[in-house]
N, C-alpha and C positions, 0 to 999 in steps of 0.2 A: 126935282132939281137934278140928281142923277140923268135922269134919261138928257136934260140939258147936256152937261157935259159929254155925254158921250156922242151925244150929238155934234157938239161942237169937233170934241177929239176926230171923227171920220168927216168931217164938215157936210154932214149930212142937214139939208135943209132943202127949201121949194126949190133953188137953180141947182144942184149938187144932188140929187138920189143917192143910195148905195145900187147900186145895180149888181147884178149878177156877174160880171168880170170883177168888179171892185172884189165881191166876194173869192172869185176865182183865185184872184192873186194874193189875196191875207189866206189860204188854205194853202195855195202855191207855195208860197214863202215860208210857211211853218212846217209845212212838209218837207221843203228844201234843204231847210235848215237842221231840219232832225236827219236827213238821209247825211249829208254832207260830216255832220259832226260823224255820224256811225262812219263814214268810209275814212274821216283821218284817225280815227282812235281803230277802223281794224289795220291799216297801216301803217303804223308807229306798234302792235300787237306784233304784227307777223314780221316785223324789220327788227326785232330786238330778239325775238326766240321763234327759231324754225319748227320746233316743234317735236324734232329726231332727238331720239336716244342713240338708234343705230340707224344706219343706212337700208336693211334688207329687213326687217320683223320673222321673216318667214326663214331665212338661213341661219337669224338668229335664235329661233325656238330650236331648231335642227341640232343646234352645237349645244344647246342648255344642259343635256345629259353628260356631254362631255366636260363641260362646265363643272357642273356637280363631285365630277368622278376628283376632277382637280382638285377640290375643296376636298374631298374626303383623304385624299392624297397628299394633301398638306398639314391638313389635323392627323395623319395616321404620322407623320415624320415628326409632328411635335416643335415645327418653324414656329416663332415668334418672333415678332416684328414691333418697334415702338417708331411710328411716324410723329414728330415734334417741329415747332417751328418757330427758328432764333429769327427775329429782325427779317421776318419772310421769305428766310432761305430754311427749306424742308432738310432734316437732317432724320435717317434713318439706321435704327439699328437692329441687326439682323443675327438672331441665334439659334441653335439647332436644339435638339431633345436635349442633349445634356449640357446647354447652355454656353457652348464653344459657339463664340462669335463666328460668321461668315465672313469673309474679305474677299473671293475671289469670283463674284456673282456680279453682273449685269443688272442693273437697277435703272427702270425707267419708269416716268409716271408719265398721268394727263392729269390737268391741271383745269378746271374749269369753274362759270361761276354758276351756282342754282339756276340763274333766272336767265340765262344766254350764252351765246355760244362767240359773241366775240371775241372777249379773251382766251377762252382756250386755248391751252401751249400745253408742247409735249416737252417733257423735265429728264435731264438724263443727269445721271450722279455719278460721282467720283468717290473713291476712298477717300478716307479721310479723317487719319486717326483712328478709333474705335466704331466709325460709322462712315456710312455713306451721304456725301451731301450733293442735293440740289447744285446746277451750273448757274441758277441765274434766283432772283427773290421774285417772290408774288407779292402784287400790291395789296393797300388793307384791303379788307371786306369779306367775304363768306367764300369759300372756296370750297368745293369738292374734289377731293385729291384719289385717283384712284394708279397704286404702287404695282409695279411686277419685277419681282427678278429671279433672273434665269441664270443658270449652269450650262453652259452652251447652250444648247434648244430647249430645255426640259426646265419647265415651270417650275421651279422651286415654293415661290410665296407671292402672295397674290393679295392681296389690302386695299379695302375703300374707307377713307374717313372724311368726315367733315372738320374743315379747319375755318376759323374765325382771324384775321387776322388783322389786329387793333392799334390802330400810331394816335395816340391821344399828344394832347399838345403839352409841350413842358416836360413831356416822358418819355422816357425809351420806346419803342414796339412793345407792344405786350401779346401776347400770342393764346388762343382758348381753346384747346380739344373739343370735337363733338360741337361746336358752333354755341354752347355753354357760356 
């Protein structure tokens, strides 16, 4: 009774065969349809994240030493930094070994999200009060914030964290270090 139906389904009977194109095109078709779903899901893939960290890989290994030498440079000065975030505007505050605040340092960030690179914005800070704040708010969701500030040319503190940033309904912003 099966083999009925399915005969009937391709209307295979004495005026009707399956033939060999009939076949062609149910393999065509399923093939088609697997290649075409694979090329809009790798384009909706590569149109949301390019894939760069940095532009160059190979000028960026070059400077990794120099990199380093920074970081050792900045734990040998004994900088601290506390990056927080009120209502999605990043507020940071900056003190040296013996715990005197900084006020007169250049403070810029990039701002981006995990999984893509169209929001990315670059964050320049002003004094303000006992900290430095952000010109502009990040919207909610997960951000990776990576902070530098400078003394004229000379790197002073240099900070990457992950920020969670959460506007629940009926409630203020609420804000989550470390994406927590």
């Amino acid at each position: 009774m099966s083999e009925n139906k399915v005969r009937r389904f391709f209307r295979v009977d004495g005026d009707h065969p399956l033939t060999g194109w009939h076949v062609l095109a149910i393999v065509g078709l399923f093939f088609g349809t697997i290649i075409a779903v694979n090329i809009t899901l790798a384009l909706f893939a590569a149109g949301t994240f390019p894939g760069l960290v940095v532009k160059n890989s190979y000028v960026a290994s070059q400077n990794y030493n120099a990199l380093l030498a920074e970081a050792r440079a900045q734990a040998d000065k004994g900088f601290s930094g506390q990056l927080i975030a009120k209502a999605g505007i990043l507020h940071l505050r900056l003190a040296d070994a013996s715990g005197v605040l900084r006020r007169q340092l250049r403070v810029v960030a990039h701002a981006g999200r995990p999984a893509g690179s169209r929001e990315d914005r670059a964050i320049t800070f002003t004094r303000s009060g006992e900290s430095y704040q952000a010109d502009t708010a990040l919207p909610a969701g997960r951000w990776n914030v990576d902070v530098e500030a400078r003394d004229g040319d000379a790197l002073v503190f240099r900070h990457s964290q992950k920020l969670w940033i959460e506007n629940l309904p009926n409630e203020g912003p609420k804000e989550r270090a470390n994406g927590q």
